[in-house]
C-alpha positions in Angstrom: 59.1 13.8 2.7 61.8 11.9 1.1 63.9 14.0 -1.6 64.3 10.2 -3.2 60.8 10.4 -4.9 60.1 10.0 -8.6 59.4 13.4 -10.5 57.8 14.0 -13.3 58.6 17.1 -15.6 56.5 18.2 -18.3 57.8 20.6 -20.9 55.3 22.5 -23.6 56.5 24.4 -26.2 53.1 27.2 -26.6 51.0 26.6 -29.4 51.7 28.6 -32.7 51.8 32.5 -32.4 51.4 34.8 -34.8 53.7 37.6 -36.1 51.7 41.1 -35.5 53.4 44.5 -35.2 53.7 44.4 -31.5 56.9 43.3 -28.8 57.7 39.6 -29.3 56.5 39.3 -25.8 53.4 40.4 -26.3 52.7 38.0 -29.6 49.3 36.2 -29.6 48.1 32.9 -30.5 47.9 32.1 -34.3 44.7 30.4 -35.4 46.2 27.1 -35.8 47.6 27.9 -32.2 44.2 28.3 -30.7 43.0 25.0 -32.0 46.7 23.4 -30.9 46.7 24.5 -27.0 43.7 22.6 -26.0 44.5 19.4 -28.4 48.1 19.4 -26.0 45.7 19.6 -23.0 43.4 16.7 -24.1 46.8 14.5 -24.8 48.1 15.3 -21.2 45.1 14.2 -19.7 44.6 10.9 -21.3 48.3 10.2 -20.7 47.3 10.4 -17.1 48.9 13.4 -16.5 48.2 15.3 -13.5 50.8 18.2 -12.7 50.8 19.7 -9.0 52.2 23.0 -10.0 52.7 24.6 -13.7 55.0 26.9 -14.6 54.5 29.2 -17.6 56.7 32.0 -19.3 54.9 35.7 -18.8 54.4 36.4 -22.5 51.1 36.5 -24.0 51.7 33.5 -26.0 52.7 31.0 -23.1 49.4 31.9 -21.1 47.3 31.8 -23.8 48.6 28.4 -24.8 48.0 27.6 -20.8 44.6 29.4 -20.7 43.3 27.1 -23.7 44.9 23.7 -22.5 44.4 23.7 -19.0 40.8 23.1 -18.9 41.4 20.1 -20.3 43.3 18.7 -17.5 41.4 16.5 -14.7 42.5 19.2 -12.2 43.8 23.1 -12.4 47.0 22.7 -11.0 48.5 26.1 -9.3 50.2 28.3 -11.7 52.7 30.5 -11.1 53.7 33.0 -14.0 57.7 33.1 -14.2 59.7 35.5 -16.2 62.4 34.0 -16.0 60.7 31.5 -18.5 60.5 34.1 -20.8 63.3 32.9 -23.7 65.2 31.1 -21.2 68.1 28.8 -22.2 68.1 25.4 -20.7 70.1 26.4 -17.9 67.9 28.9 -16.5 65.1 26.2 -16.9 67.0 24.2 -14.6 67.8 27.2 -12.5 63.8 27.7 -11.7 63.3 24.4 -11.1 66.1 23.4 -9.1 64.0 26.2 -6.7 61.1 24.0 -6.6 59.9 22.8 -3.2 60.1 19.1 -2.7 56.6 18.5 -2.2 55.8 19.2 -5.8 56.8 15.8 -7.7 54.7 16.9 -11.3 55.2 19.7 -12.9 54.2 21.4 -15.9 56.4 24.1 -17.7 55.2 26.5 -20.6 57.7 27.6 -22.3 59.7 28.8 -25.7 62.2 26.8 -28.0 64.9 26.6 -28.2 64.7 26.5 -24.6 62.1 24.0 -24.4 63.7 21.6 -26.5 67.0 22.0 -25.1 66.4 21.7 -21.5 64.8 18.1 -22.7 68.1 17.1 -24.4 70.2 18.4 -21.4 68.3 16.5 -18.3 67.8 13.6 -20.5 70.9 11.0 -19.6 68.7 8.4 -21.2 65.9 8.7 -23.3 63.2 6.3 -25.1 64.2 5.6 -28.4 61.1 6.6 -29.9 61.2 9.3 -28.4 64.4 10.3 -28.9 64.4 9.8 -31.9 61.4 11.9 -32.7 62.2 14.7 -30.7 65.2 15.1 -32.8 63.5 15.9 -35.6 62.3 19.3 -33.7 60.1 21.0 -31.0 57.5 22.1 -32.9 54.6 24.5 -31.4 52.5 22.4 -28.9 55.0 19.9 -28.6 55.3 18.0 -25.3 58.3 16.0 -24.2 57.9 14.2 -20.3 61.2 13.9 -18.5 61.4 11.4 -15.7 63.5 11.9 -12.8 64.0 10.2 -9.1 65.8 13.0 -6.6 65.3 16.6 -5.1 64.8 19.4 -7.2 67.8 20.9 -5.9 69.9 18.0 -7.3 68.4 18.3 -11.1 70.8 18.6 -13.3 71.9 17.9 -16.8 72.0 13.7 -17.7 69.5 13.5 -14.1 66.9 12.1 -15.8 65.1 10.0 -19.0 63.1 11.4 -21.8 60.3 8.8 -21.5 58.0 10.4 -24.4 57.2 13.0 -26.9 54.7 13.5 -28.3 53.4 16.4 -31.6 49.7 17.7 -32.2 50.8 17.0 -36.0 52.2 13.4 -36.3 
């Protein structure tokens, strides 16, 4: 397969978490959380958005977020649980998917802010100036930004690619 394929990257912050007296890793899904997740689900699918693999963070809130939205989907892509999700910065974002295999030209990441947000600002050379422009208002909880991109995953790298949307479960 050609390494000079469009990609498609899909970045979701997980839906609002609540603050109980447990790790921060372990923190579940606020009410308003559980009614976000499967709202960002319904969005993705009516964009047309149909990720081969997803990616999510291993704390509680990133796969209940997952658990809630991806039945939504047309299809169940594979998952794969990565720690190295868990509160990453933008550059271990990039790190995890410049691993990706080629094959995979959509994917789905569930994932924390800052991290979220700021892997979307790095990869982003060019963005849409909607957008833009409202993702720099912040990355709230649900949020989804898409990040276009032509090349192999193990050329992604910050200014690769074009914010293209964004999009909030509260407009």
């Amino acid at each position: 397969m050609s390494v000079d394929v469009s990609r498609t990257l899909v970045f979701l912050r997980h839906a609002k978490a609540d603050w109980p007296q447990v790790p921060d890793h372990e923190r579940p899904l606020a009410e308003r959380g559980r009614k976000d997740a499967p709202v960002a689900g319904e969005w993705l699918a009516a964009q047309g958005i149909d990720p081969q693999l997803a990616l999510c963070s291993t704390a509680a809130r990133t796969r209940e977020t997952w658990k809630l939205a991806a039945p939504k989907l047309p299809r169940r892509p594979r998952t794969v649980y990565e720690e190295r999700l868990y509160d990453a910065p933008a550059g271990q974002v990039i790190e995890v998917l410049n691993d990706l295999p080629d094959e995979v030209r959509e994917v789905l990441v569930i994932g924390h802010n800052p991290g979220m947000q700021n892997v979307s600002e790095v990869l982003s050379g060019s963005a849409d100036e909607e957008a833009g422009a409202r993702m720099a208002l912040g990355f709230p909880t649900s949020a989804v930004a898409v990040v276009s991109y032509t090349g192999a995953w193990k050329s992604l790298g910050p200014g690769a690619g074009a914010l293209t949307t964004f999009w909030t479960p509260h407009a």
